[in-house]
C-alpha positions in Angstrom: 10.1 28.7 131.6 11.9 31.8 132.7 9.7 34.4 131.7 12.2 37.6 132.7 15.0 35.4 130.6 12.5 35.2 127.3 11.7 39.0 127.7 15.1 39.8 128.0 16.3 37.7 124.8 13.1 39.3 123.1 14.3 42.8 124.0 18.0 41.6 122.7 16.7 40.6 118.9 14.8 44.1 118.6 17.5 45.9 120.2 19.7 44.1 117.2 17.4 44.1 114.5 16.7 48.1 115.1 20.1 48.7 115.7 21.2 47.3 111.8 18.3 49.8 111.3 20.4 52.9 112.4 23.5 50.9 110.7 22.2 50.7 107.6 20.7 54.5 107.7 24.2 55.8 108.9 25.9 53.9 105.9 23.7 56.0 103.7 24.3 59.2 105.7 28.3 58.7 104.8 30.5 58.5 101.8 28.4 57.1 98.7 31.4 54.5 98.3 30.3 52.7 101.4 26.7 51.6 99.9 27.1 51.2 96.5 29.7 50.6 93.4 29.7 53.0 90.5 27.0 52.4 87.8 27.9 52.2 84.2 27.1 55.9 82.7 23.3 56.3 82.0 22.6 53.5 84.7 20.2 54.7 87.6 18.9 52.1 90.2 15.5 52.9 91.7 17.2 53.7 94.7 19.2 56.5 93.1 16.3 58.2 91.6 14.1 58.1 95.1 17.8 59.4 96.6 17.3 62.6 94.2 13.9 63.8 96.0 16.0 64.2 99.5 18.5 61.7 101.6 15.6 58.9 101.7 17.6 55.6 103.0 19.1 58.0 106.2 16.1 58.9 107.1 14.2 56.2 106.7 16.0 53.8 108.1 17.6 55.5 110.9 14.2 57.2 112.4 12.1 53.9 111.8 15.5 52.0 113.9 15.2 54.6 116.6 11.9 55.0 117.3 12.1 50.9 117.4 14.9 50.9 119.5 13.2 53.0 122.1 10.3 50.6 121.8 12.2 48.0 122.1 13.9 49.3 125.6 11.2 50.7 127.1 9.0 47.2 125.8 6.4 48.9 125.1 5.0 49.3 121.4 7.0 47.3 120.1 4.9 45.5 117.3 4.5 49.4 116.1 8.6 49.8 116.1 9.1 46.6 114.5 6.2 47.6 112.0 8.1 50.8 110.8 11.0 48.5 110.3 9.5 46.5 108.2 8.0 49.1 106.2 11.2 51.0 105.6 13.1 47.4 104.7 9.9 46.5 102.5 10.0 49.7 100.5 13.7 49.7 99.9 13.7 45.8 99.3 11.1 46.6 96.4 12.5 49.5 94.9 15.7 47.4 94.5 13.7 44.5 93.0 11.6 46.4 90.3 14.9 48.6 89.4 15.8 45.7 86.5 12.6 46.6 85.0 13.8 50.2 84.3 17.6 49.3 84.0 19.5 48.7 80.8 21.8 46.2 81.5 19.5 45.2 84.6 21.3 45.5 87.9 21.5 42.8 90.5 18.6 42.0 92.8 19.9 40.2 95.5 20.2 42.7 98.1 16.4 43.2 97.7 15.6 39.8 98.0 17.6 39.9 101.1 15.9 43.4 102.7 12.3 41.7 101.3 12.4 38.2 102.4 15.0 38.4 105.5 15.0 41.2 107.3 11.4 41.9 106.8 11.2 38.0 108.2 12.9 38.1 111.1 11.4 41.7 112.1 7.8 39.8 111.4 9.1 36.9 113.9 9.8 39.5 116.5 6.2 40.9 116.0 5.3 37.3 116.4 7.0 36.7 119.5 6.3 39.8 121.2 2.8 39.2 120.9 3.0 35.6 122.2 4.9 37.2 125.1 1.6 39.7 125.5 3.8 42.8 124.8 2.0 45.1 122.8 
């Protein structure tokens, strides 16, 4: 096995995974139309109401993809930058699957299901295989 070839395709997925980090939290940091459709009136997600406290989703996902892109270049912490990731996508993946409970009609839940089950998955299989690789 080529080891410099697997570190280098590890280093690739948590450059790509971080990087739809910073996507995601630049979406959010633009025009509202580019995240989400127009509720009916006296519809709120969960999402909008933890928007109201301050921009939430920028931050969060753009300083979590950062600080796990830097990891992920400099290969070094990287189950810590994949960790933040994972908190940021499991916190917004849940808010967006509990909003139905508070919702009248409920709204969708699919794009939490995704952020929950997918992108916290493959961010977990990067932890995986950075630690098999014996990259802290």
């Amino acid at each position: 096995m080529n080891e410099k070839a697997v570190l280098a395709a590890a280093q690739m997925l948590s450059v790509l995974l971080a990087g739809g980090s910073i996507v995601v939290g630049a979406l959010y940091a633009g025009p509202e139309i580019l995240v989400r459709r127009p509720l009916p009136p006296g519809q709120e997600t969960l999402v909008v109401v933890v928007e109201h406290f301050f921009p939430v989703w920028p931050f969060l996902f753009g300083v979590t993809g950062i600080a796990a892109l830097v990891c992920a270049l400099r290969r070094r912490a990287v189950i810590t930058g994949h960790g933040l990731i994972i908190g940021a996508w499991a916190f917004y993946g849940l808010c967006l699957i509990i909003a139905p409970l508070r919702s009248v009609p409920p709204t969708p839940i699919l794009v939490g299901i995704i952020s929950l089950f997918i992108v916290v998955a493959a961010n977990i299989g990067a932890i995986r295989l950075w630690a098999a690789l014996g990259v802290k």
